[in-house]
VMD Tcl script that draws the C-alpha trace (Angstrom):
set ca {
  {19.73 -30.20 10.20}
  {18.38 -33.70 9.36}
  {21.02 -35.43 7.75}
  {20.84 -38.87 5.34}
  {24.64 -39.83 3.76}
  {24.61 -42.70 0.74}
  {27.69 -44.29 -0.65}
  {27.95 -43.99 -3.79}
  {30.26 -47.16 -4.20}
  {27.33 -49.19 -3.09}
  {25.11 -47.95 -5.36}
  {27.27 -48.06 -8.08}
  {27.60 -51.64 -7.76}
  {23.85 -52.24 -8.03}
  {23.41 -50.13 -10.90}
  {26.14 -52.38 -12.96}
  {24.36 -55.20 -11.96}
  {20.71 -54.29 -12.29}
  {20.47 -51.31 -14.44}
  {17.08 -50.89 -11.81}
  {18.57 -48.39 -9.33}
  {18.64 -44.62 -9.15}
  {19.01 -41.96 -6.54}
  {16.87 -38.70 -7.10}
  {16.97 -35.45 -4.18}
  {15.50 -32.21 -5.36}
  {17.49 -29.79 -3.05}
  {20.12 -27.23 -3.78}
  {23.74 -28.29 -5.11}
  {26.44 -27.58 -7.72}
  {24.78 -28.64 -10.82}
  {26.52 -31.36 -12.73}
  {26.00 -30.57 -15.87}
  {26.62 -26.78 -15.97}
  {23.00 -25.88 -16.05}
  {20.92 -24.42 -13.27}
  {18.96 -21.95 -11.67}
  {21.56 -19.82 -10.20}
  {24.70 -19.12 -11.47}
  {28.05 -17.21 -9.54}
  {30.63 -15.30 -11.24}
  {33.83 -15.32 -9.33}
  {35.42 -12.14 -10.78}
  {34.86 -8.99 -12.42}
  {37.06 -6.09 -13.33}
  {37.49 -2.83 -15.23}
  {40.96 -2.51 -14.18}
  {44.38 -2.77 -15.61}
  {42.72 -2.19 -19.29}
  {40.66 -5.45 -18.49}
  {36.92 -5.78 -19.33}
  {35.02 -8.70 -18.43}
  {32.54 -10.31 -20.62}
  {29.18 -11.89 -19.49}
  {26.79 -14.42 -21.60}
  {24.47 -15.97 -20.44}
  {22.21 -18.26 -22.17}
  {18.39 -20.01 -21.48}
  {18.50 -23.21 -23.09}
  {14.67 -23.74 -22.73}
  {11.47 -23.24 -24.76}
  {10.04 -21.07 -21.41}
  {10.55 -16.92 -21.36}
  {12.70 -16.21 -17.98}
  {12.58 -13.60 -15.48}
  {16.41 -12.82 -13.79}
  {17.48 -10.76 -11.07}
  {21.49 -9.85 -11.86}
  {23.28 -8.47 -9.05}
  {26.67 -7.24 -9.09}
  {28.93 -7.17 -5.63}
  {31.34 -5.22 -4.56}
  {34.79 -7.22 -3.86}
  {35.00 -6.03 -0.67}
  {31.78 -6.56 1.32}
  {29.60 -7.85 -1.20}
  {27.01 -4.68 -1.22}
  {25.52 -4.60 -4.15}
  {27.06 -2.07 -6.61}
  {24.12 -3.01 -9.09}
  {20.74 -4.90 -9.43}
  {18.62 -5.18 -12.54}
  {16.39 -7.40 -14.24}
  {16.76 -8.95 -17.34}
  {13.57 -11.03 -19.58}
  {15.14 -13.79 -21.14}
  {13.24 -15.50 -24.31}
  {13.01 -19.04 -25.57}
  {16.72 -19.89 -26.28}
  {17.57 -16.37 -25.60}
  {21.36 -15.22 -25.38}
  {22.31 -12.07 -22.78}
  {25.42 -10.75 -23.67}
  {27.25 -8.10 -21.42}
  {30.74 -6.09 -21.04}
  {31.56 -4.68 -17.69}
  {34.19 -1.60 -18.81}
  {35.64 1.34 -17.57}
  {34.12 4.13 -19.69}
  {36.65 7.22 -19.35}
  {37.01 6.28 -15.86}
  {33.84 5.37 -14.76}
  {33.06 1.35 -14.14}
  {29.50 0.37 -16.47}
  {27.72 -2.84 -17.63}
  {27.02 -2.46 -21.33}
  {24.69 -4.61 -22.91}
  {25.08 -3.91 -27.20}
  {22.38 -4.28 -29.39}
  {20.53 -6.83 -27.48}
  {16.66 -7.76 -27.68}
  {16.06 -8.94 -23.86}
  {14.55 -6.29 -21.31}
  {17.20 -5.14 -19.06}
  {15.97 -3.00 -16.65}
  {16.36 -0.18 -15.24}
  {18.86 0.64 -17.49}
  {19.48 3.75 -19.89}
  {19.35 3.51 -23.25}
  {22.83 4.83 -25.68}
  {23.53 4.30 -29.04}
  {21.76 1.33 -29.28}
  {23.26 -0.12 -25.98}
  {21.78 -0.92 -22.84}
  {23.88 1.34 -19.96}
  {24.17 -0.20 -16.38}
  {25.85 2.60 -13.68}
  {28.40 0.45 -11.00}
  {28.39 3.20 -8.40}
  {32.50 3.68 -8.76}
  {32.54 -0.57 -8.47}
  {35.63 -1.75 -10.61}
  {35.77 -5.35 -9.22}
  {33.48 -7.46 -7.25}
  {31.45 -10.63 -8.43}
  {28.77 -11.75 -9.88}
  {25.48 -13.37 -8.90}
  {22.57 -14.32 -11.30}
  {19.03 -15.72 -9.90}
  {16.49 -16.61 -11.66}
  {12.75 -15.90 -10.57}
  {10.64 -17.84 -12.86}
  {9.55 -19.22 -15.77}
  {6.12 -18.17 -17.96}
  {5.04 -20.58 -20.13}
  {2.35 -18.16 -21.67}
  {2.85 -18.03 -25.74}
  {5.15 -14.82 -26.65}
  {3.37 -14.41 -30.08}
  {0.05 -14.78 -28.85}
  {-0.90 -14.24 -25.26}
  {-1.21 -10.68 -25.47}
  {-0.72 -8.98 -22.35}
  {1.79 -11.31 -20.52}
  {5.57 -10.64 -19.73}
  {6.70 -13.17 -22.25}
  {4.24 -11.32 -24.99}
  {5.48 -7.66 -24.22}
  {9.25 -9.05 -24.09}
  {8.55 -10.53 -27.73}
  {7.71 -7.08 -28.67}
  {10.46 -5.37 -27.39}
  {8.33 -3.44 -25.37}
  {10.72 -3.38 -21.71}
  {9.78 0.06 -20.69}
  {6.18 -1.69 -19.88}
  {7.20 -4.32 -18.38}
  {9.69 -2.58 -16.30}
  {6.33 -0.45 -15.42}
  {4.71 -3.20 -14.35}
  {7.42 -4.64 -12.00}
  {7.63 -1.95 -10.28}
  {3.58 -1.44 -9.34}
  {2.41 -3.34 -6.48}
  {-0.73 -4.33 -8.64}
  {1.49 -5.07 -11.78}
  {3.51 -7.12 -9.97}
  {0.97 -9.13 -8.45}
  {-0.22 -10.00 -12.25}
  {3.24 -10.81 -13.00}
  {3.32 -13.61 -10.29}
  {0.37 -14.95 -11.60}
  {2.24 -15.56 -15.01}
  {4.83 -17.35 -13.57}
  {6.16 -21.01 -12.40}
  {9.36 -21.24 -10.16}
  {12.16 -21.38 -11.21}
  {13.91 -24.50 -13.99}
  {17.39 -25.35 -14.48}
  {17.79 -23.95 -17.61}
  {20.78 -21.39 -17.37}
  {23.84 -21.53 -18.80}
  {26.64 -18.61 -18.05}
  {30.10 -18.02 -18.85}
  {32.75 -15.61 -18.16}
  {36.03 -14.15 -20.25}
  {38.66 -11.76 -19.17}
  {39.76 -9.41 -21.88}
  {42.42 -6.92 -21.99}
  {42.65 -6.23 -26.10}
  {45.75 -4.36 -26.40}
  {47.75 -7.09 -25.20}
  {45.69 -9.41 -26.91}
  {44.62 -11.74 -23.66}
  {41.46 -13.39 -22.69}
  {40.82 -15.60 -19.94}
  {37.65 -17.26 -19.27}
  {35.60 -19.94 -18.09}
  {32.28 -21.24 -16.63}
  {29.92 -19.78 -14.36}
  {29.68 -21.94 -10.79}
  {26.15 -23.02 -11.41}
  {23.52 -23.95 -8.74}
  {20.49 -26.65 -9.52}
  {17.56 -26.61 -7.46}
  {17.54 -23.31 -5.95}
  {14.00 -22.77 -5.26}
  {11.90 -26.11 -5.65}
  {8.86 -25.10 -2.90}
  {7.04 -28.17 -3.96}
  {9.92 -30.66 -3.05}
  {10.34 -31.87 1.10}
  {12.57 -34.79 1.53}
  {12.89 -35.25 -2.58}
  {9.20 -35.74 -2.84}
  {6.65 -33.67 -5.07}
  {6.40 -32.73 -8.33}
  {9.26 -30.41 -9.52}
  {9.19 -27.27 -11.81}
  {5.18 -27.11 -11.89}
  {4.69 -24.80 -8.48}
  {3.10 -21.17 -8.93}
  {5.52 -20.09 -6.25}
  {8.23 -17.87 -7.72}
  {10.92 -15.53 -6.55}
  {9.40 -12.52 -8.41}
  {10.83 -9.11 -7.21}
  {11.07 -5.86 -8.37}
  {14.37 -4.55 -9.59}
  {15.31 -2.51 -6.12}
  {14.12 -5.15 -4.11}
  {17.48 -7.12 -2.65}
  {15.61 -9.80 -2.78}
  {16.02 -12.96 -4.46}
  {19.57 -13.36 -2.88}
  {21.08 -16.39 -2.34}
  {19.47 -16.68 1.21}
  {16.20 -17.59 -0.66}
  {16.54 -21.45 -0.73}
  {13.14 -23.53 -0.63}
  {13.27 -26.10 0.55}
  {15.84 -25.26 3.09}
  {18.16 -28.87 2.02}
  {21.62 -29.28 0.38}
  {23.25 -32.04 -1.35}
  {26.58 -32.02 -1.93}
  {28.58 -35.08 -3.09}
  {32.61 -35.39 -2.67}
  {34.82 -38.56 -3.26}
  {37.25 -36.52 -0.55}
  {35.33 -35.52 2.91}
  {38.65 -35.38 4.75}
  {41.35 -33.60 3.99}
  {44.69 -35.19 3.98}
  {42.84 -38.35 4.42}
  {42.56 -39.11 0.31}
  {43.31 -42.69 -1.14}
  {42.28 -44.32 -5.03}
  {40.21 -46.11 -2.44}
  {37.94 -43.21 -1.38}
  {34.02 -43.46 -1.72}
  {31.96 -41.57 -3.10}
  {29.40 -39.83 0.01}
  {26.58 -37.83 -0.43}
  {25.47 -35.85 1.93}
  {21.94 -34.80 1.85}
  {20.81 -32.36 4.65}
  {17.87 -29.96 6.47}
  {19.01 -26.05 7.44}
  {17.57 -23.41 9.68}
  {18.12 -21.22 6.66}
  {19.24 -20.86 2.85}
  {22.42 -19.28 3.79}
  {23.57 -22.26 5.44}
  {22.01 -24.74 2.79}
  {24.00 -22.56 -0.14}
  {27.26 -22.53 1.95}
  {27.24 -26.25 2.89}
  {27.27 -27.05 -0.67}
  {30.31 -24.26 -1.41}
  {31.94 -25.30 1.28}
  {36.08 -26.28 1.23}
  {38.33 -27.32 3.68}
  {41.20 -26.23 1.07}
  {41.39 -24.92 -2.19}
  {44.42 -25.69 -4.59}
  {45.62 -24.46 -7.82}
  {48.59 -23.25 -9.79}
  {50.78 -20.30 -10.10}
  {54.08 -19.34 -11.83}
  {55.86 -16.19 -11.67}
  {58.85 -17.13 -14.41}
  {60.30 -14.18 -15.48}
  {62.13 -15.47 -18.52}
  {58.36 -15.98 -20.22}
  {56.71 -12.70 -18.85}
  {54.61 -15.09 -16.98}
  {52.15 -13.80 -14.04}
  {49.64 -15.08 -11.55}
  {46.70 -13.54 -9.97}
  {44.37 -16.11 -7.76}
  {40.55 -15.32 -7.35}
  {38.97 -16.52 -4.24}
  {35.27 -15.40 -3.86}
  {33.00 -16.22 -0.89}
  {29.72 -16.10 -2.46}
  {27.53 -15.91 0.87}
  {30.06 -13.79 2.54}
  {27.72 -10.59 2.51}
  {25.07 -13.07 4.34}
  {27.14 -13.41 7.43}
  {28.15 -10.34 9.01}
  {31.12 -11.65 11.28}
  {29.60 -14.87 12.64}
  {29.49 -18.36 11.70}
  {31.25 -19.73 9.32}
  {32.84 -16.21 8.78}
  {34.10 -15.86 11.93}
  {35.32 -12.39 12.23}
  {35.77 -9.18 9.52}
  {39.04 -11.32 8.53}
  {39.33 -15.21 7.91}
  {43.14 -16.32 8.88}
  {44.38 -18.84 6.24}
  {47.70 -20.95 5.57}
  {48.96 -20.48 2.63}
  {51.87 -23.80 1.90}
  {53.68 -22.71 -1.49}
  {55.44 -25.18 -3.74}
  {57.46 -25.12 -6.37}
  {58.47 -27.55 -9.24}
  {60.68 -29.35 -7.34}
  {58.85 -29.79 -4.63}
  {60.31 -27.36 -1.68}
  {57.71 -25.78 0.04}
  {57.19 -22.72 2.56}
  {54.08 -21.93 4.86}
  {52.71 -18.12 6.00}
  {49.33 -17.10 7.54}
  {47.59 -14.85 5.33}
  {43.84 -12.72 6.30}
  {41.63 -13.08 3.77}
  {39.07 -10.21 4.32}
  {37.09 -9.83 1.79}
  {33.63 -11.00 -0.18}
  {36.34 -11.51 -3.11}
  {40.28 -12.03 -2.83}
  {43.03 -11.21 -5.10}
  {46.22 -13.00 -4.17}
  {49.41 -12.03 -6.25}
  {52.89 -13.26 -6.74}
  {55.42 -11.65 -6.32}
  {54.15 -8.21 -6.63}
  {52.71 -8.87 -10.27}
  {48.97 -7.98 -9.98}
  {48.11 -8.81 -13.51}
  {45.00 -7.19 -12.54}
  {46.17 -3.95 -10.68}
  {43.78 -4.76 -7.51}
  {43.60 -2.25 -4.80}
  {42.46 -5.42 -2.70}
  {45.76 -7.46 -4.03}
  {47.74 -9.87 -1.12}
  {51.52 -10.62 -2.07}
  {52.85 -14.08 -1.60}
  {56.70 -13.66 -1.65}
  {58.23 -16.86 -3.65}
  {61.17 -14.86 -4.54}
  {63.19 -14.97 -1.41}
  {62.17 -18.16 -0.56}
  {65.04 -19.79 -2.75}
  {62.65 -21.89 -4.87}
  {64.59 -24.10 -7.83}
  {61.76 -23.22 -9.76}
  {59.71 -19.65 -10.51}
  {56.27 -22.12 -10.92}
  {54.36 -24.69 -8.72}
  {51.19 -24.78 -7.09}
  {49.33 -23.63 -3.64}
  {47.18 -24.92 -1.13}
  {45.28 -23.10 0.71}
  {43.68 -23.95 4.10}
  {40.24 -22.37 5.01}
  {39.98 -24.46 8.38}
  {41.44 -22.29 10.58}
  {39.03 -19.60 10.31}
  {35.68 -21.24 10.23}
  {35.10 -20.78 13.86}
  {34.92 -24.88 13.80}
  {33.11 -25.29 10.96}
  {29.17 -25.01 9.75}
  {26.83 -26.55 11.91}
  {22.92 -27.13 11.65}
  {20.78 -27.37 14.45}
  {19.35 -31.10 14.15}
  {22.49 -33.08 13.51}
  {25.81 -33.28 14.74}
  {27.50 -33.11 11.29}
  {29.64 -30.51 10.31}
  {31.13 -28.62 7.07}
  {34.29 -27.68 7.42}
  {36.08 -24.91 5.96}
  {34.43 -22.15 4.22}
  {31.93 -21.06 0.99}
  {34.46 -20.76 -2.11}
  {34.71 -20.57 -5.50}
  {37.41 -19.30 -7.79}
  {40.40 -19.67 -10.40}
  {43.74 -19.28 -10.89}
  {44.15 -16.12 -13.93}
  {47.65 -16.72 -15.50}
  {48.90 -14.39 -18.26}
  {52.22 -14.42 -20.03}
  {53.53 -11.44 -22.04}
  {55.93 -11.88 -25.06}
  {58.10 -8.76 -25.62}
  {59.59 -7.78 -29.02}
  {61.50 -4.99 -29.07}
  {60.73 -3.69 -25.22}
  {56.80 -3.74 -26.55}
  {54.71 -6.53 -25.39}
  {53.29 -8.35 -28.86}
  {49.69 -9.00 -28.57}
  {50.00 -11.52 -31.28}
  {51.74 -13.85 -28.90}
  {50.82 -12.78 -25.66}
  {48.00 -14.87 -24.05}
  {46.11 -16.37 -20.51}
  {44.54 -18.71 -19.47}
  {42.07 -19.36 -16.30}
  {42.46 -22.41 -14.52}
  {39.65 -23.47 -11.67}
  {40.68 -24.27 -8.60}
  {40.48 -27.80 -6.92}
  {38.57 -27.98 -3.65}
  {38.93 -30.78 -1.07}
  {35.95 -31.41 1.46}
  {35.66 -31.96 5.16}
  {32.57 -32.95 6.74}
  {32.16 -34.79 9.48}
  {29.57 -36.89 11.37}
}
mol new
graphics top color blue
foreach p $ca { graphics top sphere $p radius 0.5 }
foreach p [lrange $ca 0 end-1] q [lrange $ca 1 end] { graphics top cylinder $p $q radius 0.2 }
display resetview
């Protein structure tokens, strides 16, 4: 792992004075802006009466190619994969719902290819293979720039003319796929995703943003320098393939910026590092930029408002690290400090053990998870039913994540995640949807990474 760190401080200083300084690295991070080339759903779920919504938008004149791939919550398998064409300034729109029983992605009345998928009632039809919760994870191939009204023959031309059952042919032909490849650039950061929790009888919806990625796959870029979004290189697959996953990074380099790198160390007077680094493989260069020491967020439990909390903690590159580093083992121990309003606190040890974690309190489940961990705040003789949590991801990270040509180290593990709060307003021993709502709120991460 060759490693470069800049403080931002300094160059902040020369920017107010010259206006004639900027910093520019092509390599995979958390995009700044909410657009991207990957994006990372934390949560889905059919259950409790919940669906969960999915739209996600390409904000660019270019016809897309996406591999979707929905993961179980448990080991991150994949309970789904399809493609989906996306057209200049195209909107997909999904609902994954329990359909008598059964989990599905719908997609209604929508133009884009999505395939394979089986057509009903005007809907596309997704099976989950029995999956009612898991996450989400989005990649995007490429980009054609051929003309969808008038280069016949081309992905973005057949897309244009609704004809998906062709191009769904041709993806899955070794010659037709070859064609395809020649039709398309690498990937842009273009995407835009977002995510809402509904569950209409009680009249609640939470949602928020997808956790987007910038810079994915960039093949012409080493060390920042090239030309970027012009390379023939693509991530083109056909739908079965597992492949792109978010091991695919090219080049293999991270950059992850943080006005926090150690934990418990935090002052106003904090500079801004960025840490710009060389893997030994796209796993590691996805989860450096992930990475937490400790994650942080709300919860409340109040009775006397029919208040509840669920927290979400997804690992996205769990399922690319079976039991070894930074996973260390099938279970991750973590310390779990609870406070309340008033600021008395309690500690337990808690295994998180799977590709995506439920945590409850106090035995509410607003979700009805079969993977659901209890923190107990009633007995703890808290002067308040509501504070916040911090959670610490150290202690399991087998010492941290480590590259093999530097000495600097990420500390914690790959997270992402909210807080889902609900509150229920009875009348008459009925909860009234007209007053009932959520809300989700993103966790905080703080960063460790040493030299």
């Amino acid at each position: 792992m060759s490693a470069c760190k800049r403080n931002f401080g300094f160059i902040f200083t020369i920017v107010t004075m010259t206006s004639l300084f900027s910093v520019k690295s092509i390599a995979v991070g958390v995009s700044s802006n909410n657009l991207g080339d990957v994006l990372l759903f934390p949560y889905f779920t059919t259950r409790n009466g919940y669906s969960t919504f999915l739209d996600i938008a390409n904000t660019s004149q270019q016809t897309l190619a996406v591999k979707i791939n929905l993961r179980n919550a448990t080991d991150g398998s994949s309970c789904a994969r399809f493609i989906v064409t996306l057209l200049p300034h195209d909107v997909w729109i999904a609902a994954i719902e329990s359909n008598a029983g059964s989990p599905r992605l719908r997609v209604p009345g929508d133009k884009s290819c999505t395939f394979p998928s089986q057509a009903v009632n005007n809907n596309q039809i997704v099976t989950l293979n029995g999956c009612t919760e898991g996450s989400v994870e989005v990649i995007q191939m490429g980009h054609s720039r051929s003309n969808p009204t008038t280069d016949i023959g081309t992905v973005a031309f057949k897309a244009k003319k609704g004809l998906c059952d062709n191009i769904a042919a041709s993806f899955n032909l070794g010659n037709g796929i070859s064609s395809i490849r020649q039709e398309f650039f690498e990937p842009i950061n273009v995407l835009k995703g977002t995510f809402t929790l509904i569950k209409g009888d009680e009249g609640k919806a939470v949602g928020g943003t997808a956790v987007t990625l910038s810079d994915f796959y960039s093949p012409n870029m080493i060390n920042g320098k090239g030309t970027d979004g012009v390379s023939k290189g693509d991530l083109i697959f056909n739908a079965a393939n597992e492949h792109p996953n978010l091991a695919d990074v090219n080049p293999l380099e991270s950059i992850l910026t943080t006005d926090n790198p150690a934990i418990n160390a935090i002052s106003v007077a904090a500079p801004v590092e960025t840490y710009i680094d060389r893997w030994s493989s796209g796993a590691d260069a996805v989860s450096a930029v992930l990475s937490a020491a400790s994650i942080h967020n709300n919860w409340t439990s109040n009775p006397n408002l029919g208040a509840e909390t669920d927290w979400v903690v997804n690992f996205p590159t769990r399922y690319l690290y079976p039991s070894i580093i930074p996973f260390a083992s099938s279970c991750n121990a973590t310390g779990f400090t609870v406070i309340d309003r008033t600021g008395k606190s309690v500690t337990q040890t808690t295994d998180l053990c799977n590709q995506t974690n439920i945590i409850t309190f106090d035995n509410k489940n607003v979700t009805a998870s079969q993977l659901a961990i209890n923190v107990d705040t009633l007995s703890n003789g808290f002067g308040s039913p509501s504070g916040w949590l911090s959670a610490d991801l150290t202690s399991g990270d087998s010492g941290g994540l480590k590259g093999n040509l530097s000495t600097r180290t990420y500390h914690g593990l790959p997270v992402i995640g909210f807080s889902l709060v609900t509150r229920s307003v009875l009348n008459a021993n009925s909860i009234d949807s007209s007053r009932s709502f959520g809300t989700a709120w993103p966790h905080t991460y703080y960063r460790k990474v040493n030299e």
